[in-house]
C-alpha positions as CSV (number, residue, x, y, z in Angstrom):
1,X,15.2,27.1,-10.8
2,X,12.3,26.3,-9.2
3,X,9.3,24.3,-10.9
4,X,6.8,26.9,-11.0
5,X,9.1,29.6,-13.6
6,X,9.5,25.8,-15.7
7,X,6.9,24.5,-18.1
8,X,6.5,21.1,-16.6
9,X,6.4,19.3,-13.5
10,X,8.2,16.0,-13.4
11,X,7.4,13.5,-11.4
12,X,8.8,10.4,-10.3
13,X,7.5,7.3,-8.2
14,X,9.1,4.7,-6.4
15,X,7.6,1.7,-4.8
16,X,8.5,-1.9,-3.4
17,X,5.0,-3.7,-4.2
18,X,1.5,-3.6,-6.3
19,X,-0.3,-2.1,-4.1
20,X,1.8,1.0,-3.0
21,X,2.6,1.4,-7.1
22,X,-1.0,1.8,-7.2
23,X,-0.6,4.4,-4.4
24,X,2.0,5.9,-5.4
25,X,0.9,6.6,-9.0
26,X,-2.3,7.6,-7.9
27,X,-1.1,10.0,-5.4
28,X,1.5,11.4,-8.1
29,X,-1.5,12.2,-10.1
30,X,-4.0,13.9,-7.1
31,X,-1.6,16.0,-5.2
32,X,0.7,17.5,-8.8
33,X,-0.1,19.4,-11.7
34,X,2.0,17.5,-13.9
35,X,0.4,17.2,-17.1
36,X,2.5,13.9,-18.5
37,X,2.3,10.7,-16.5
38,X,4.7,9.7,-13.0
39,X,7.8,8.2,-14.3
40,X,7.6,5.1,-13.0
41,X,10.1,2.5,-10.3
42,X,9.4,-0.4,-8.8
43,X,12.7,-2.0,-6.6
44,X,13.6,-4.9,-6.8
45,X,13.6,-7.6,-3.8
46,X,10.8,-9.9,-2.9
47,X,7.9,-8.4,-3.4
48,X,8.7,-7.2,-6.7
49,X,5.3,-7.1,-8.9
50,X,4.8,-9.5,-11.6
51,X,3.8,-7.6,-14.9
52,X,0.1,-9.0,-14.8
53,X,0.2,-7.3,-10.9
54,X,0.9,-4.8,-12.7
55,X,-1.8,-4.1,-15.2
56,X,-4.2,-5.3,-12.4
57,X,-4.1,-2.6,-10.3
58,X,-5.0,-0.4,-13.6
59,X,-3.4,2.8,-12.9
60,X,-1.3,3.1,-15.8
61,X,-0.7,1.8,-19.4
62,X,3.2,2.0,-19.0
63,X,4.7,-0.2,-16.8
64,X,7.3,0.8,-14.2
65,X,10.7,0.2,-14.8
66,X,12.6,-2.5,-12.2
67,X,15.2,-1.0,-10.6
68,X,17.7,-1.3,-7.5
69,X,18.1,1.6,-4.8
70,X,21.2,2.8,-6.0
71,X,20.2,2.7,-9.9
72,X,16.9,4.8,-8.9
73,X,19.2,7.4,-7.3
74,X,22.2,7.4,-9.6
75,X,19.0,8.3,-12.6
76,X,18.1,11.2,-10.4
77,X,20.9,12.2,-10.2
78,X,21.6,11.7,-14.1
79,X,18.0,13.1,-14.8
80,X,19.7,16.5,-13.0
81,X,22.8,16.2,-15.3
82,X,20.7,16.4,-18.3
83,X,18.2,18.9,-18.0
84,X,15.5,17.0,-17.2
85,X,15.2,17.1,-13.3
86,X,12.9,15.4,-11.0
87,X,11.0,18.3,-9.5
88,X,8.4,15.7,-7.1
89,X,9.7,12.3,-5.7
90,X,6.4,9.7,-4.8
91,X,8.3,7.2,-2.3
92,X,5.5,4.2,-1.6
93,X,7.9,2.2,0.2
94,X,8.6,0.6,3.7
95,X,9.1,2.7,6.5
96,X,13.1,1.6,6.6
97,X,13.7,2.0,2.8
98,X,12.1,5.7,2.9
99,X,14.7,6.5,5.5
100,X,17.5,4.8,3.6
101,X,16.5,7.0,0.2
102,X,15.9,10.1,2.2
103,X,19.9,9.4,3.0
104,X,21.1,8.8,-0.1
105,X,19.5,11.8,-2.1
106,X,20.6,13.8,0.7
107,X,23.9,12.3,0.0
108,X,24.0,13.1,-3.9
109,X,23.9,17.0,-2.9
110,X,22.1,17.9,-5.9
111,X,21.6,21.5,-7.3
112,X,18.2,21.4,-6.3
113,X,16.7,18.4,-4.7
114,X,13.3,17.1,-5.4
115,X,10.0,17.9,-3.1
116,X,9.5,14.4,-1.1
117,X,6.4,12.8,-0.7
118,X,5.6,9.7,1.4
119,X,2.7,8.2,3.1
120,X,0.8,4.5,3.4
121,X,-0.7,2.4,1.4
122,X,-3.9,1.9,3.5
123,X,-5.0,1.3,7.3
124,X,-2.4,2.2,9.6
125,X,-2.8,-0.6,12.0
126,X,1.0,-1.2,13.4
127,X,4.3,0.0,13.6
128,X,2.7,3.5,13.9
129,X,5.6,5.1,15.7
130,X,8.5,3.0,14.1
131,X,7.1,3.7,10.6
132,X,6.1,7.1,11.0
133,X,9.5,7.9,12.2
134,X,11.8,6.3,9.6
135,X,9.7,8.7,7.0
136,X,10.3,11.6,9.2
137,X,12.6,13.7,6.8
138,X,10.1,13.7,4.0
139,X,8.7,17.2,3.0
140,X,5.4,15.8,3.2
141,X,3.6,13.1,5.1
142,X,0.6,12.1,4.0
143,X,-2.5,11.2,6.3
144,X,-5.2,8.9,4.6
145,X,-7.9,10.5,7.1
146,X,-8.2,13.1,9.6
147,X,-8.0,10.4,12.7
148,X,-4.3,9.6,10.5
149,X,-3.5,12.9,10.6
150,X,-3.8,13.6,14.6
151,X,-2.2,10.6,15.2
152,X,0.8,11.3,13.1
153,X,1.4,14.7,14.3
154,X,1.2,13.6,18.1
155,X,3.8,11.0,17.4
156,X,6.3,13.6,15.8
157,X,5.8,16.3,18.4
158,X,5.9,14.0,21.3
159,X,9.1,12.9,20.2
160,X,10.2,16.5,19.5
161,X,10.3,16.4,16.0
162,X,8.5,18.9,13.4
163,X,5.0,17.9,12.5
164,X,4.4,20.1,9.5
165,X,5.5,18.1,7.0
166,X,2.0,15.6,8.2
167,X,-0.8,16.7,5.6
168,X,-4.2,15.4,5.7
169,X,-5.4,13.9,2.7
170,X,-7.2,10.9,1.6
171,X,-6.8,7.5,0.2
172,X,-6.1,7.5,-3.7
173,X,-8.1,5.3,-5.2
174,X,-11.7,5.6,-3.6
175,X,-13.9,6.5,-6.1
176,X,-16.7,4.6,-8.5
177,X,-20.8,4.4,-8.8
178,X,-22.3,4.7,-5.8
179,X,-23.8,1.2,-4.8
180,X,-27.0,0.3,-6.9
181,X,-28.5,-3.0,-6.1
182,X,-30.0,-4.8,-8.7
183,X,-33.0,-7.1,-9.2
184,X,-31.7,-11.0,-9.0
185,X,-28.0,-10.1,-7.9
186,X,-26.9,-10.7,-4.5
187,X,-23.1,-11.2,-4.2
188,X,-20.8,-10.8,-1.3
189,X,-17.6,-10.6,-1.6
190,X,-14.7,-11.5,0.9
191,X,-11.5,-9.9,0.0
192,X,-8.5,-11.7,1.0
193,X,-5.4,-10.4,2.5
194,X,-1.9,-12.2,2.1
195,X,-1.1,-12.0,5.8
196,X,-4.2,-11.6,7.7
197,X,-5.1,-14.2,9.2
198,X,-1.4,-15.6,8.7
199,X,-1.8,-18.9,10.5
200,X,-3.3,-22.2,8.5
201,X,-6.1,-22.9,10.9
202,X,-7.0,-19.6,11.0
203,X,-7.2,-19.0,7.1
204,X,-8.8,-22.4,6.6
205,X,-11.4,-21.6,9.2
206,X,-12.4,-18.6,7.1
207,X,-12.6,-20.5,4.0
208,X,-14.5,-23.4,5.4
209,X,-16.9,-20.6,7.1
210,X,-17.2,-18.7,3.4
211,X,-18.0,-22.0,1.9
212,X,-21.0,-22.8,4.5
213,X,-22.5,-20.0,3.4
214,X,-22.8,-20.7,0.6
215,X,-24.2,-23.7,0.7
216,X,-27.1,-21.7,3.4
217,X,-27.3,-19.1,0.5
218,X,-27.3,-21.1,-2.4
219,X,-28.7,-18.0,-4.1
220,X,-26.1,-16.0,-3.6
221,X,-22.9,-15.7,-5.2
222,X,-19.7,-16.0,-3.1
223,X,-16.7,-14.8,-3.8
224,X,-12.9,-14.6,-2.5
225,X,-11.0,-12.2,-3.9
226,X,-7.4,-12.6,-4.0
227,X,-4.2,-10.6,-4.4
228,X,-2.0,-12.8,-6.4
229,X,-1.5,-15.9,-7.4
230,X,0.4,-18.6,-6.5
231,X,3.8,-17.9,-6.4
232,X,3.5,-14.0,-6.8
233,X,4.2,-11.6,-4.8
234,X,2.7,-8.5,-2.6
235,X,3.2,-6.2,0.2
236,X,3.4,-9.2,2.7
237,X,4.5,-12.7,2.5
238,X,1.7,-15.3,2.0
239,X,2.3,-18.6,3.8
240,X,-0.6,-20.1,3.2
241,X,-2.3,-19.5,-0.1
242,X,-6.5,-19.7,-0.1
243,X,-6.0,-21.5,-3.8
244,X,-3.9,-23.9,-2.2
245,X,-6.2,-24.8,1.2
246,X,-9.6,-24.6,-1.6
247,X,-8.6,-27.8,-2.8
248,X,-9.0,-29.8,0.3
249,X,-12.2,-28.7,0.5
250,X,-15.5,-29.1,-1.9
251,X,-16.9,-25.3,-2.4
252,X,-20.8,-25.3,-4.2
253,X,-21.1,-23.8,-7.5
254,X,-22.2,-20.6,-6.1
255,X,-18.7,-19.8,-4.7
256,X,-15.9,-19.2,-7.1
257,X,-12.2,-17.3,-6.7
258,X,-11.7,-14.3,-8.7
259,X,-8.7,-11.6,-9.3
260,X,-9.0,-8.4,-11.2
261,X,-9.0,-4.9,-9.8
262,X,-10.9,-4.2,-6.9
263,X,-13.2,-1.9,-8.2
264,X,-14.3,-3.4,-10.8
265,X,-15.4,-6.3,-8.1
266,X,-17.1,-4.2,-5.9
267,X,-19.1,-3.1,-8.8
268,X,-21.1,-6.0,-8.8
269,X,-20.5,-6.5,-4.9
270,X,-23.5,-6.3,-2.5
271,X,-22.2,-7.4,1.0
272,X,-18.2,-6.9,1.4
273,X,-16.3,-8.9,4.0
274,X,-13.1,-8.9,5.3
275,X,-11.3,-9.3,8.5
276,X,-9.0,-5.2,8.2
277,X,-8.6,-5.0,4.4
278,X,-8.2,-1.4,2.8
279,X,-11.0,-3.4,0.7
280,X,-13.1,-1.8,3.4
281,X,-12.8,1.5,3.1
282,X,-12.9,1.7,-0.8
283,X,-16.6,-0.1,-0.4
284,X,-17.4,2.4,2.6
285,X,-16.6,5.0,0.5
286,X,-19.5,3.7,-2.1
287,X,-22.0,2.9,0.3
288,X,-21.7,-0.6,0.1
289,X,-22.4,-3.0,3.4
290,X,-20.0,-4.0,4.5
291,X,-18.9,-6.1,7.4
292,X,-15.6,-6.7,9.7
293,X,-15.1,-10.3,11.1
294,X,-15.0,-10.8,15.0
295,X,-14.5,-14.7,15.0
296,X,-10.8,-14.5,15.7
297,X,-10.9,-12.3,17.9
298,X,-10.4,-8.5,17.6
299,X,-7.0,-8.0,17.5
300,X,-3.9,-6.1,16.6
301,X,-2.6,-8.4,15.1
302,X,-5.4,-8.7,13.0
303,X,-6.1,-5.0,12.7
304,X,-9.6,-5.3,12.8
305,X,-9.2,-3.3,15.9
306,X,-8.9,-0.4,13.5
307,X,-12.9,-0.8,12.9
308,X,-13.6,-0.4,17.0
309,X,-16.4,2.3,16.9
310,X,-17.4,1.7,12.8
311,X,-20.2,-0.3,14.0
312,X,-19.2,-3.1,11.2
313,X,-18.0,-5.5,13.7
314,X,-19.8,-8.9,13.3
315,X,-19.5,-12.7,12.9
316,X,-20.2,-15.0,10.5
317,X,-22.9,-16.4,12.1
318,X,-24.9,-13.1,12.4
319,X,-24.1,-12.9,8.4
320,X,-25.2,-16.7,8.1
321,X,-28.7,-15.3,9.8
322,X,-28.9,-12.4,7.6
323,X,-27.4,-9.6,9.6
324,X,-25.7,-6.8,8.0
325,X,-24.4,-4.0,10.9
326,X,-24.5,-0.6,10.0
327,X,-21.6,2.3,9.9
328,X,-21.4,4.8,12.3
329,X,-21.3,7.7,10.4
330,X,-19.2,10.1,12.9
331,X,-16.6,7.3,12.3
332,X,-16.8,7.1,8.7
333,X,-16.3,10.8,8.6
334,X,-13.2,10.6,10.4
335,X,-11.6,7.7,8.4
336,X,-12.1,9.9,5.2
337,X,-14.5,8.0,3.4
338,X,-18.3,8.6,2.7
339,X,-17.5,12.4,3.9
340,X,-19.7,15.3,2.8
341,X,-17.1,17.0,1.1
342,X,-16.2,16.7,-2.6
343,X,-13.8,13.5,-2.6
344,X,-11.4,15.8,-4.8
345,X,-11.3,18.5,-2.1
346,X,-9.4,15.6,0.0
347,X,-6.2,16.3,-1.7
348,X,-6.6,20.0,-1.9
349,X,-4.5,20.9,1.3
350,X,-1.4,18.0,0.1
351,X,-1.6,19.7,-3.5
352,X,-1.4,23.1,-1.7
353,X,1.7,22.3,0.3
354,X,3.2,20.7,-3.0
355,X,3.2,23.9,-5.4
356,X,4.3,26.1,-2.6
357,X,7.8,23.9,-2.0
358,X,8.4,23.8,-5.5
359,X,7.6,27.5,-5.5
360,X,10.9,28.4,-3.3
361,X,14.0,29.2,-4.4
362,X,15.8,26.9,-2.5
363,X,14.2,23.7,-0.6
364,X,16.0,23.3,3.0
365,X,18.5,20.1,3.7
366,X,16.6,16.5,4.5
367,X,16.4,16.2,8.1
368,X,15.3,13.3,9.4
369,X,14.4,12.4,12.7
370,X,16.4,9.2,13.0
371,X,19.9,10.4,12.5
372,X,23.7,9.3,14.0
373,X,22.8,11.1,17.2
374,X,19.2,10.2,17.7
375,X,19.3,6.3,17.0
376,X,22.8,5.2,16.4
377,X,22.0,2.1,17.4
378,X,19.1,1.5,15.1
379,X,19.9,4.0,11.9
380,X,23.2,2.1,10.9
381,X,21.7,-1.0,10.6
382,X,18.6,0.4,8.7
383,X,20.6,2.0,6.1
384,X,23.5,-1.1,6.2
385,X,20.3,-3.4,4.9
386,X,20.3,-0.8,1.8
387,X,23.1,-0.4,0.4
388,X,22.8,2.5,-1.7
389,X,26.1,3.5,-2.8
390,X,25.4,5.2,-5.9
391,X,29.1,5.7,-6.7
392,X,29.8,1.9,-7.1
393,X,30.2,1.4,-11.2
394,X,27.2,-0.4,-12.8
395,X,28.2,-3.0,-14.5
396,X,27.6,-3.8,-18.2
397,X,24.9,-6.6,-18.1
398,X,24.8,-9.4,-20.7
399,X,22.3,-11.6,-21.5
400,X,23.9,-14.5,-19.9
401,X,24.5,-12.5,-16.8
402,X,20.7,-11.1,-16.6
403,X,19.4,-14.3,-17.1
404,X,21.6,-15.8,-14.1
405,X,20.4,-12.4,-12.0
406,X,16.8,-13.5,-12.8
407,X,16.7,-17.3,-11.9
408,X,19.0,-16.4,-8.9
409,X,16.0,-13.6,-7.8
410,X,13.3,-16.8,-8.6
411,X,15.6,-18.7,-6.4
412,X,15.9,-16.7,-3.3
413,X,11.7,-15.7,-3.9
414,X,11.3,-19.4,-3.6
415,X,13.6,-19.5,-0.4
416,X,11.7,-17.0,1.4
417,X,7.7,-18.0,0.4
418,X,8.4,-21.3,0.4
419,X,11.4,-23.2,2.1
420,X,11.5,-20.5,4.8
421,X,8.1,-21.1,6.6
422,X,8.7,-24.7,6.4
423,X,12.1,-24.8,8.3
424,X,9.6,-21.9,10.6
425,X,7.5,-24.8,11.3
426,X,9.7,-27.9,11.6
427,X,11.1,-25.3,14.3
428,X,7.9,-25.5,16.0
429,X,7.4,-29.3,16.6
């Protein structure tokens, strides 16, 4: 029967990281009427969260639950059995693992599949048509902004594909006290990204340039803020950790590392800085300055090329002199933040589109773009890399076994962060 003649909404989550747990649960919340809290997945593979990631990102007092791909869709398909049926599936994953679920619920032929949801986790910088693709199949798509949500719907119907499943919303987790400066504070902030810069000069330029100003500014406080630490894990791979190049280096008292959630940073945060961090847009979106770094260049790669047009483009020494640039505010507008619309209105339209799927009788077969006919040189592969027989027995675990499964996970975690860029670099002599 469909959700709206049942009591309750259920909804589930399922993400491969911190950060898109903390979209995805967020999201759950904004775009439902469920009453009770997301049911909560993270998968397990390399970027599996730690439990102080976790609590971090503050989005929820009950932790996720660590599951495979197959074990998340053999319990949807058990949670049909017994009553007690997903009606909304969250998917804040990769572009190839939301194509490789989209195929295996469609494979479980339930009764009366879940809506789908899918989206990302922040600034849309690469991979646009690759990514947006493999999530084509999902009953909705969401956009973080309005420029997100023209681009995705001229990728799907220049392909041919439907576009209506593309729904503009905006980023889940903006919000907080508008920016209040306050007599004696002056803090800027750099928040760090695992992968941006990714080589070792690059990153240590940006430290050693963070810690000359402070020494010019010994009267303000610097800080880097940083995703994990060492040896944890996030969205991408971190080669070379800012704790680890700090200690070559002698920093002044007045700049310090800190963790925690980012918005509770950026409430004492008077100047943010970053080089394409999502960072960005959650202090936009409070009318804090903020500024985009040009010294390496503006880039793809970097994805400060995103910011073209945000008139925050700038260089550290223009910041070393006292310069802070200014957002355009057409731009801002566009990117969703800083608008002159309630911030809850942003999620109207995806919560619209939400209640009226789960109001038919019947939702129609996934149908994905990639498919045996489209891409079968790309789609076997993808799903191949899954695995997501759900039909395979699961075996009875004992302790013995789990703790094998757990130091062989620590094992292969330490393979890929750590003896894999190594061998990389050897490579490169």
């Amino acid at each position: 029967m469909p959700a709206s003649t049942r009591e309750a909404v259920r909804v589930a989550v399922l993400a491969d990281s911190d950060t898109r747990w903390k979209w995805g649960a967020l999201t759950a919340r904004r775009i439902t009427t469920a009453t009770a809290e997301p049911t909560g997945f993270v998968l397990r593979g390399r970027a599996t969260p730690t439990p102080r990631q976790l609590a971090e990102t503050g989005v929820s007092t009950t932790a996720p639950r660590e599951v495979t791909g197959a074990e998340f869709l053999r319990e949807v398909r058990d949670a049909e059995e017994r009553g007690e049926r997903y009606d909304v599936l969250v998917l804040s994953l990769v572009g190839g693992t939301v194509r490789a679920v989209l195929q295996g619920l469609a494979d479980l032929a339930l009764e009366r599949r879940p809506v789908i949801v899918t989206g990302y986790v922040g600034v849309v910088y690469e991979k646009l048509t690759d990514g947006l693709l493999l999530r084509h199949g999902a009953d909705v798509v969401l956009a973080n902004s309005r420029h997100d949500a023209e681009r995705f719907r001229a990728v799907y119907e220049g392909v041919g594909a439907g576009a209506d499943s593309v729904v503009e919303a905006a980023l889940p987790f903006l919000g907080g006290a508008p920016h209040a400066p306050e007599a004696g504070r002056d803090t800027l902030v750099f928040a760090a990204q695992p992968s941006v810069p990714a080589t070792r000069a690059e990153r240590a330029y940006v430290l050693r340039r963070l810690i000359e100003h402070a020494r010019l500014h010994p009267g303000r406080e610097v800080l880097l803020k940083l995703r994990s630490k060492p040896g944890e894990h996030t969205t991408h791979l971190e080669e070379f950790p800012f704790q680890k190049l700090v200690r070559e280096l002698d920093p002044p008292a007045n700049f310090r590392l800190v963790y925690g959630h980012m918005g509770e940073v950026l409430d004492r945060t008077d100047l943010l800085v970053t080089v394409s961090s999502t960072a960005a847009l959650e202090a936009l979106h409070r009318r804090i300055p903020t500024a985009i770094l040009t010294d390496l260049g503006v880039r793809e790669a970097l994805g400060n090329h995103h910011f073209v047009g945000s008139g925050l483009l700038t260089s550290f020494d223009r910041l070393d002199k006292g310069d802070v640039p200014a957002p355009d505010e057409t731009w801002l507008a566009r990117q969703g933040v800083a608008s002159d619309s309630p911030y809850e209105a942003a999620f109207d339209a995806a919560r619209d589109r939400v209640a009226e799927l789960l109001a038919l009788p019947a939702l129609p077969p996934v149908s994905p773009y990639y498919t045996a006919e489209t891409a079968p040189g790309y789609l076997p592969g993808i799903l191949a890399r899954h695995r997501l027989d759900v039909t395979a027995p699961e075996p009875r675990e004992s302790g013995l076994r789990r703790v094998v499964r757990e130091a062989a996970r620590g094992a292969y975690r330490h393979g890929v962060q750590r003896v894999a860029p190594v061998i990389r670099r050897l490579g490169e002599l």
